[in-house]
C-alpha positions in Angstrom: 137.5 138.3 81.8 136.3 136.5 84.6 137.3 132.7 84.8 134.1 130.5 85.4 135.8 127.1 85.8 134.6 124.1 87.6 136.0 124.1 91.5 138.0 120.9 91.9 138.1 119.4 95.5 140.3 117.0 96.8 138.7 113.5 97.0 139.4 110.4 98.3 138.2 107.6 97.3 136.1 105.2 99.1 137.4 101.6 99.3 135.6 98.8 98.2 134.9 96.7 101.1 133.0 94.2 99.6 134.7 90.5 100.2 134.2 87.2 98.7 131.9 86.3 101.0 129.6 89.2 100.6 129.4 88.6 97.1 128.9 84.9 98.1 126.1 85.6 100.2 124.2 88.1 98.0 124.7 85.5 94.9 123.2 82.8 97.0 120.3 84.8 98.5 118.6 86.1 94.7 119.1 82.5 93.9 117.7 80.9 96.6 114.8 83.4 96.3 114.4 82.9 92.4 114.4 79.1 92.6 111.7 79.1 95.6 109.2 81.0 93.7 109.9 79.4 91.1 108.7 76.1 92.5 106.0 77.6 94.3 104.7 78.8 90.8 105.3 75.9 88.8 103.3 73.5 91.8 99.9 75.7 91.3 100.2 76.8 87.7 98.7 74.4 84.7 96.5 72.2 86.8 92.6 72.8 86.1 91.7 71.8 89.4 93.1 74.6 91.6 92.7 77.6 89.2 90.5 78.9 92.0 90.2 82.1 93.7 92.0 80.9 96.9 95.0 79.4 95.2 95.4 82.2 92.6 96.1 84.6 95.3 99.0 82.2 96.2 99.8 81.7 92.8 100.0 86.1 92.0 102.1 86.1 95.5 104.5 84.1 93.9 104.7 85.8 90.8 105.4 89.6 92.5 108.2 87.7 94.9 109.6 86.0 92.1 110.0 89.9 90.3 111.4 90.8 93.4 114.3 88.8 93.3 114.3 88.8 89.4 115.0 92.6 88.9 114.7 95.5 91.6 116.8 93.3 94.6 119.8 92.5 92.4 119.8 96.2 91.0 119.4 97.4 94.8 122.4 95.0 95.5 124.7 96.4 92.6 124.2 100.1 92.8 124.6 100.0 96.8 128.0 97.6 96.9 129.5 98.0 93.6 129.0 101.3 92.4 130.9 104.3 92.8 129.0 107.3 93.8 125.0 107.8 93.6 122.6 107.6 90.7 118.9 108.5 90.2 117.9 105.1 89.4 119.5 104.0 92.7 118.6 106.7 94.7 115.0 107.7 93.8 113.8 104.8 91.0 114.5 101.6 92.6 112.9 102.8 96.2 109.7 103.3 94.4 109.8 99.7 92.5 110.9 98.0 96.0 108.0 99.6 98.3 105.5 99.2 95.5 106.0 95.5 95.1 105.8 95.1 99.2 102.8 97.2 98.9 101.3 94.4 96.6 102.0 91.6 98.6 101.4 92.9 101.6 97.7 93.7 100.2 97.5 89.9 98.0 98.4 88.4 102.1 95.6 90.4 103.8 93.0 89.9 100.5 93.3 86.3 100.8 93.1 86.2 104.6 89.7 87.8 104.5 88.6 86.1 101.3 89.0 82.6 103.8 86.8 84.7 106.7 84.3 85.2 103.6 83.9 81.6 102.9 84.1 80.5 106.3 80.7 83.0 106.6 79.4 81.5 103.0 79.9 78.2 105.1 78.1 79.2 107.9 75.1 80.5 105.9 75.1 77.6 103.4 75.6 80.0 100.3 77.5 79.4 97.2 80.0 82.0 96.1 82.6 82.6 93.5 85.5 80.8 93.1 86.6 81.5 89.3 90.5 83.0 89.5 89.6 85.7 87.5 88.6 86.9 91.1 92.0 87.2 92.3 93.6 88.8 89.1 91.3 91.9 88.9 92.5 92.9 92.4 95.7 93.8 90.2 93.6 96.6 88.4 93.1 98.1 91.9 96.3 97.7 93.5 98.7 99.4 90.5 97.1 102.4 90.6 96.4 102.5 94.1 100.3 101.3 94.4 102.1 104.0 92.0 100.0 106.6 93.7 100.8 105.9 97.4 104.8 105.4 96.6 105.2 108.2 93.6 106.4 110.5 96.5 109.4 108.6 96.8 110.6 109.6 93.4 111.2 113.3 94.2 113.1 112.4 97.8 116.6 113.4 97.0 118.6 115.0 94.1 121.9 114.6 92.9 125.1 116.6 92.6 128.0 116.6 90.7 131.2 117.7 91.8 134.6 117.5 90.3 137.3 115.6 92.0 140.7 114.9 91.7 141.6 111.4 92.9 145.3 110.5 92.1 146.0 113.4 89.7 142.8 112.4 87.5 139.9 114.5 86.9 136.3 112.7 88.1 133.3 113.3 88.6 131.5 112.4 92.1 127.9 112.5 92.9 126.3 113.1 96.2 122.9 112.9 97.6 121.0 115.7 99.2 117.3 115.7 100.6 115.1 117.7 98.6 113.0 120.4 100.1 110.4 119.1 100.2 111.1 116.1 101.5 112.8 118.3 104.3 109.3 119.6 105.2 107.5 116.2 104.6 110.1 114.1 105.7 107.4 111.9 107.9 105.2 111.3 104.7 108.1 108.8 103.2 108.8 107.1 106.4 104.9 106.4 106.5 104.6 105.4 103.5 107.8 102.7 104.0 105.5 101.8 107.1 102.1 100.6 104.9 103.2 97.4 103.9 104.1 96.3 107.6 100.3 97.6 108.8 99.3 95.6 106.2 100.9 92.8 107.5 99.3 93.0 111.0 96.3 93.2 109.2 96.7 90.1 107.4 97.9 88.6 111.0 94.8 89.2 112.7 92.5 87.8 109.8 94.8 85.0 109.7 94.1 84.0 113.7 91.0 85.2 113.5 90.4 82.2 110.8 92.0 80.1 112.6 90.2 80.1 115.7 87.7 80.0 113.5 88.3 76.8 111.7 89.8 74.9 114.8 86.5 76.1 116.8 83.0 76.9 115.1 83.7 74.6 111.9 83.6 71.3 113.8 79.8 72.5 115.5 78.4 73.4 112.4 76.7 70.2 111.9 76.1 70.3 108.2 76.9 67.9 105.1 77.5 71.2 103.4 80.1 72.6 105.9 81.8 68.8 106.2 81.8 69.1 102.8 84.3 72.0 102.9 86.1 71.2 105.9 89.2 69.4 104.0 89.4 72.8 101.9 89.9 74.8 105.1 92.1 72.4 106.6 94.6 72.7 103.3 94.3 76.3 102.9 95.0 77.3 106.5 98.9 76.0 106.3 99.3 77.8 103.6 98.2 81.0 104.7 100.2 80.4 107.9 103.6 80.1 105.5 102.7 83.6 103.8 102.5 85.0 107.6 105.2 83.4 109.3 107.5 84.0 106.4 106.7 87.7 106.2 107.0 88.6 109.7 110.5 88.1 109.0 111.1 91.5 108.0 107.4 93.5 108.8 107.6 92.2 112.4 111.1 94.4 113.0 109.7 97.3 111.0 106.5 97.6 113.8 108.9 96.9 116.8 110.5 100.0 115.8 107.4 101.9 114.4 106.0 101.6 118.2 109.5 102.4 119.9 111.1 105.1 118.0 108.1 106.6 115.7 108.0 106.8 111.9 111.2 108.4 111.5 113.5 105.4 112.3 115.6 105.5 109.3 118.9 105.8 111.4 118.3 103.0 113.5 116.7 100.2 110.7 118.8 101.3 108.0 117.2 100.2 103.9 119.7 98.0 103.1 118.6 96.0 106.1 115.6 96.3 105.8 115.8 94.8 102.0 118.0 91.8 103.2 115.3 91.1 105.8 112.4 91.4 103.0 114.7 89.0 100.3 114.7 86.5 103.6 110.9 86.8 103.8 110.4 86.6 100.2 112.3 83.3 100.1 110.9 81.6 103.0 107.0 80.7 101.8 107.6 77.6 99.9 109.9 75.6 102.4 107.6 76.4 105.4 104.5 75.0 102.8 106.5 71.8 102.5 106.9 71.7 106.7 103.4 72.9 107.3 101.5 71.2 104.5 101.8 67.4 104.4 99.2 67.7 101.6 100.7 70.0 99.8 104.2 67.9 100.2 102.1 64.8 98.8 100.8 67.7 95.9 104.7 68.1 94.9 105.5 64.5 94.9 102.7 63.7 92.8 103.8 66.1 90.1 107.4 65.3 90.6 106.5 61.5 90.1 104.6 62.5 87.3 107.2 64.6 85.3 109.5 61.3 86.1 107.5 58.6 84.9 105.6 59.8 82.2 103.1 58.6 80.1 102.9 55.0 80.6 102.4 53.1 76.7 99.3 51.7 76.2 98.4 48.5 74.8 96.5 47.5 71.8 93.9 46.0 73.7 90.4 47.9 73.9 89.2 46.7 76.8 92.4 47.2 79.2 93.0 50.7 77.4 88.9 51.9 78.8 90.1 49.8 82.6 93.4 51.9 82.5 92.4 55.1 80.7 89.7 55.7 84.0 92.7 54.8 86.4 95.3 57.0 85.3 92.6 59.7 85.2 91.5 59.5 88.9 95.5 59.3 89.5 96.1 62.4 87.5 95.0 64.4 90.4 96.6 64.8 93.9 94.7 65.0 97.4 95.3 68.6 97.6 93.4 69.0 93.9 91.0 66.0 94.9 89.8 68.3 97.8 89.9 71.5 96.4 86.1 71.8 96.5 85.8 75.3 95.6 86.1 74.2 92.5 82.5 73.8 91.3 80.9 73.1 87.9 77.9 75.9 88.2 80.6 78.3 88.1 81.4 77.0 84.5 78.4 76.9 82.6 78.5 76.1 78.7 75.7 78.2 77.5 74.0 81.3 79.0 71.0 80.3 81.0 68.4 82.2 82.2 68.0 84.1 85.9 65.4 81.2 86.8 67.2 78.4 85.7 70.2 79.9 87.6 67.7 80.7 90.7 66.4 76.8 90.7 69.8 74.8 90.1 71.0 76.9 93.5 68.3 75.8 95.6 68.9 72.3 94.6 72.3 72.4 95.3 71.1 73.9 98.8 68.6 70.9 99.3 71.1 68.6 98.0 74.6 69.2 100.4 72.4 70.6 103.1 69.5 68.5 104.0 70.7 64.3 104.7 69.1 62.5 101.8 66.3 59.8 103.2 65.2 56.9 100.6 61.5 57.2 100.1 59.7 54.2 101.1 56.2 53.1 99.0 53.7 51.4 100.4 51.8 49.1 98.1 48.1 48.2 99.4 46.0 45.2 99.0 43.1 45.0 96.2 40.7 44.1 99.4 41.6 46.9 101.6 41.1 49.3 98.7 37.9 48.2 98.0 36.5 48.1 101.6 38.2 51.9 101.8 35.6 52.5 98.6 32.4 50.6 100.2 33.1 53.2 103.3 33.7 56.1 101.5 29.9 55.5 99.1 
């Protein structure tokens, strides 16, 4: 009888290269990243006064580069340093995860780019518009199946083989990647979709000029109480939005320098674990360029900082300096960036359903109120003899 055994090849075993300070490095990079979006969540979550729209999309861009760094980076990390061999998580799984989430950022950066173009237009045409956050979170229903659908191909790449080895008179078995065939044939379609979330980004870059030309430029002329009344929203919103762009051109700007040079397919020159350590740079960098950018939003984190320190102060039994105090510390419970958050409007939060007219009326109002300069009205009063000479005349 035939003997079907399992061909055993000599092997040798790849060395570990990885040093102290490679482990040192990638230790101090998922931290750093962790602990920055970490802050940058924790300075826009559980105050009332900017769960808007506009600071939502900031808040949700957090949140995804805060996953980032929680789960697929430090997977990516272990399975390409300290790992022997290949696996299908690492090889087809964690791709997906890793482009998906860039896809998601990429497309948060560009939403809230435009949503500032929107306003800016809202602005222009003295219109009201909404601002609830509820805007920002049902872009998520859109972008995960959107997402999985775009990067699913990534799954069926490569597969795996096993082979039997013999690596210092011990038996093991050894795995090795090989392109499928169809990614053979459709070898561009992967590359491309590696390459969305950078055309996203220069997207998001050209909204993001484009707004601030914008702001710097055709704000200042519009010569309305309701467009001055806006202006200090713009003003604290258009740092921010620089951060998110300057931080993610880290890694997106290299990806289109070598999208326009050497095509889709440049895999062997801008290799993925590059590419990663570029995007965990970019993912970290948002909220220290806020703090250089923003001296608003630097007075925003010392105000809740200073907060968290002191506490609440103890009152005293006395009525009348617990009604003075009581309104002080409530205009002091807000910062400057919160104070001028005018988005934040209280038609958008009505206690009772009202009807289409009432709704119709209270936004004309609002129009004539913040659009036309208010005038005091001036009555005359008339004298009893002129009235009665204006009678005589009129018989």
């Amino acid at each position: 009888m035939a003997n079907f055994s399992t061909p055993v090849y000599p092997c040798t075993e790849q060395e570990n290269t990885t040093t102290l300070l490679t482990v040192l490095s990638d230790l101090s990079l998922v931290l750093g990243g962790l602990i920055s979006n970490m802050c940058l969540h924790v300075v826009f979550s559980g105050r009332p006064k900017l769960a808007t729209a506009s600071f939502s999309y900031i808040r949700i861009i957090g949140i995804f580069q805060f996953m980032f760094f929680l789960t697929p980076f430090p997977l990516k990390i272990l399975t390409d340093k300290y790992q022997r061999g290949s696996t299908w998580i690492a090889v087809n799984l964690l791709p997906i995860i890793l482009s998906f989430v860039h896809f998601v950022i990429s497309t948060l950066c560009l939403c809230f780019a435009m949503r500032l173009l929107l306003l800016l237009n809202c602005i222009r045409r003295c219109r009201r518009w909404n601002s609830l956050s509820w805007v920002a979170w049902q872009k998520m229903f859109c972008l995960f199946p959107v997402g999985t659908i775009l990067n699913m191909p990534l799954c069926f790449e490569y597969v795996i083989y096993y082979k039997a080895c013999l690596i210092h008179g011990r038996m093991v078995m050894m795995s090795e990647t090989h392109k499928t065939e169809a990614a053979k044939d459709n070898h561009l379609k992967a590359d491309w979709i590696r390459t969305i979330p950078a055309i996203l980004y220069c997207f998001s870059a050209v909204c993001t000029l484009t707004f601030m030309i914008a702001e710097r430029c055709i704000l200042p002329k519009l010569s309305s109480p309701y467009a001055a009344k806006h202006t200090p929203l713009f003003s604290n919103l258009l740092p921010l939005l620089l951060s998110l762009i300057i931080s993610h051109s880290v890694a997106n700007i290299g990806i289109v320098y070598h999208v326009i040079f050497y095509g889709f397919d440049y895999s062997e020159v801008f290799d993925e674990h590059r590419m990663n350590m570029l995007f965990a740079i970019s993912y970290s960098l948002p909220f220290p360029l806020m703090l250089i950018l923003s001296s608003t939003f630097r007075s925003h984190l010392f105000h809740i900082i200073s907060n968290f320190v002191q506490g609440r102060p103890k009152m005293r039994k006395d009525s009348t300096l617990r009604k003075v105090t009581s309104q002080i510390t409530k205009h002091m419970a807000y910062s400057k960036l919160e104070m001028e958050n005018s988005e934040l409007d209280n038609r958008m939060y009505p206690l009772k359903a009202t009807s289409m007219r009432s709704m119709l009326r209270e936004d004309a109002v609002y129009r004539v109120k913040f659009a036309i300069p208010q005038q005091t009205v001036q009555i005359i009063e008339e004298e009893p003899d002129e009235v009665s000479r204006w009678d005589s005349d009129t018989l």
